[in-house]
N, C-alpha and C positions, 0 to 999 in steps of 0.2 A: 465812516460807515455810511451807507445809502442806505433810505429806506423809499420804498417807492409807494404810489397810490397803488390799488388796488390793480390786479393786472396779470396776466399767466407768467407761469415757470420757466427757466433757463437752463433748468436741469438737466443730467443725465441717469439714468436709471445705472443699477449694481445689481449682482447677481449671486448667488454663493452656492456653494454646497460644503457638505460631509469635509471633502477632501483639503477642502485651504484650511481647516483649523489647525494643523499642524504647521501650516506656515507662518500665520496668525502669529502663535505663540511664538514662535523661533523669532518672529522680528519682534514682537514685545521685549523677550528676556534679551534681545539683542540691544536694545534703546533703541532702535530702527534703523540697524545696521542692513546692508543690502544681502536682499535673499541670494544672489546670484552664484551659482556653486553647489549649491545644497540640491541633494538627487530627488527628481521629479519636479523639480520647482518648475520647469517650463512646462511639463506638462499640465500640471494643475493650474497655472497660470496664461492655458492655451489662448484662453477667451479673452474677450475685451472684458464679457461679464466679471469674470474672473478678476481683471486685472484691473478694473474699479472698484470692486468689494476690499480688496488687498491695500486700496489707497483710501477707502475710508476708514476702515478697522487701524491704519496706521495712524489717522487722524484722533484716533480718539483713543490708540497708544499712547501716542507723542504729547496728546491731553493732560493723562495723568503723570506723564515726565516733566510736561513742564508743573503742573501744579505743584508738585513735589519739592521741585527746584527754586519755586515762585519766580520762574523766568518770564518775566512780561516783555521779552525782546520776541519771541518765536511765534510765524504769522498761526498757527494752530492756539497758541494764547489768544491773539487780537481775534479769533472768530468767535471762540468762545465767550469772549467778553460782548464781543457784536452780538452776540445771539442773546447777552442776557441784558444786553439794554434795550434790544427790542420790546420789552416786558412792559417797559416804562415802571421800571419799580419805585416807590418812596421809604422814605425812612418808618418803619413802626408796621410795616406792609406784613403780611403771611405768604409767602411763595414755598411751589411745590414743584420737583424736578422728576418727571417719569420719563424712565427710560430703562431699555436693555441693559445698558450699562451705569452704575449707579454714582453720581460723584463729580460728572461731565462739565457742568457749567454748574454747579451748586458754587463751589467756593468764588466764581465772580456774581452770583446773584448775592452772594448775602452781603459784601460791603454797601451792596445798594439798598439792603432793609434797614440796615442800622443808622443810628440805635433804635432800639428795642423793635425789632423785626426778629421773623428768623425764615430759615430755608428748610423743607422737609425733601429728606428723600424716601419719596414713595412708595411702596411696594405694589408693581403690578403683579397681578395674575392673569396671565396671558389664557388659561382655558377658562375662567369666569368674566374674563372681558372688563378685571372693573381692578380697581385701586382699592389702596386705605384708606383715604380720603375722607371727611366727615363731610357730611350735607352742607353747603355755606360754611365754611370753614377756612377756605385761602382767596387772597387778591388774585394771585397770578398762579399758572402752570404752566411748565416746560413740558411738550408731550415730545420726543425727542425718540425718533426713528424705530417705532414700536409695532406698526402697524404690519410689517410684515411677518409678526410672530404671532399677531391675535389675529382671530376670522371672523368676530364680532363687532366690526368696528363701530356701526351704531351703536351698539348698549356701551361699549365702550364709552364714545363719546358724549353719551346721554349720562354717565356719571360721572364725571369727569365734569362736565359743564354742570351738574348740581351741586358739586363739591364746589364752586366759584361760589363769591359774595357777588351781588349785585352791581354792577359795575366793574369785577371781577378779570381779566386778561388769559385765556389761551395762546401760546404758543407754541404753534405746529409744524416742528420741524423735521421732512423726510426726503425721500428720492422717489420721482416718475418709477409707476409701476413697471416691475422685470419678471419675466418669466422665461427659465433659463432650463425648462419642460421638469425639474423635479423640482421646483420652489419657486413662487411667486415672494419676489421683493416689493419693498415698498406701495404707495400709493398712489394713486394720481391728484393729482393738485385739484382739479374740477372735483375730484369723488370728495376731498375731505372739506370741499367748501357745501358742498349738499349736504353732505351730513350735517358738519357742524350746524348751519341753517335751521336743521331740521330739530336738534339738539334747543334751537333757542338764540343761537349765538349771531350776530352780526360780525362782518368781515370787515375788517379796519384797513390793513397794509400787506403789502407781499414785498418779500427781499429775496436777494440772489446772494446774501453776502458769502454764506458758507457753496464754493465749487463743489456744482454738480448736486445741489440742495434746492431747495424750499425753505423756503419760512413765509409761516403765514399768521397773522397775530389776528383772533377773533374777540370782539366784547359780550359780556351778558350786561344785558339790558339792566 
């Protein structure tokens, strides 16, 4: 795993709409078997947009196959785990995983709390901009490609950074903002480091580990 000093993104933005979730789903229940054959698929697939949104949501299919499996051979395993040692987590720690999708990198965060640690998974609410979180309440957070469902993203991150303990770890992992003219994706890497900033938080490292991502791991003071 690399982790690099502070430094811009290598990413690529993703795009979605309405129309892939049915594809979505046919290569989930598929174990990520190739969409090719199935009618419309190249159409809803016109876009490069398109056809990166399809390679991330398979990323974090093939996620819960392998966790299921506890296949630690398969490179969707080893990002996973990259992304949660990013965290710099310790034994007895409180970590918290927000995200879309709920489950992601939890189960390789918590061998790194134990013992006596543990892992929450979150609940956001994307129209109140804020989690369940308690005030000073966890070491570390996984904030894990959320940003393009809430449109608050300052209060967002301004609760999110008071839910940390002092000395606490943010992890901000998303894709270069896409606007694909009816849905704006992700973030841009500059916007979530102003924020954060503003939030309180100081900017430690940025990684490229996860294709076509960000990670950027911020501290509270």
């Amino acid at each position: 795993m690399r982790e690099d000093a502070v430094g811009g993104d290598d990413g690529e933005a993703i795009g979605g709409d309405a129309p892939i979730v049915a594809l979505l789903r046919a290569w989930c229940s598929s174990n990520g078997s190739s969409l090719r054959g199935r009618p419309g698929a190249i159409a809803v697939l016109r876009s490069a947009a398109m056809q990166r949104l399809v390679l991330a949501a398979a990323v974090v299919c093939a996620a819960a196959a392998a966790s299921a499996q506890g296949n630690a051979s398969t490179a969707v395993y080893r990002y996973r785990a990259a992304i949660a040692a990013l965290l710099q987590l310790k034994p007895g720690m409180v970590a918290a995983e927000v995200g879309s999708v709920p489950g992601v990198i939890g189960p390789e965060m918590a061998p790194l709390v134990a013992p006596g640690g543990r892992v929450i998974a979150a609940t956001l609410d994307p129209n109140a901009a804020s989690t369940n979180l308690e005030p000073a309440s966890v070491d570390a957070v996984a904030l894990l490609a959320v940003f393009g469902g809430v449109k608050q993203h300052r209060q967002l991150l301004e609760q999110i950074a008071g839910a940390l303990k002092p000395g606490g770890a943010l992890l901000v992992v998303d894709v270069p903002q896409e606007n694909d003219g009816k849905k704006v994706i992700g973030i841009e890497a500059d916007d979530v480091v102003q924020l954060a900033t503003a939030a309180g938080l100081k900017r430690e490292a940025e990684s490229g580990i996860v294709p076509g991502h960000y990670a950027i791991r911020f501290r509270k003071p």
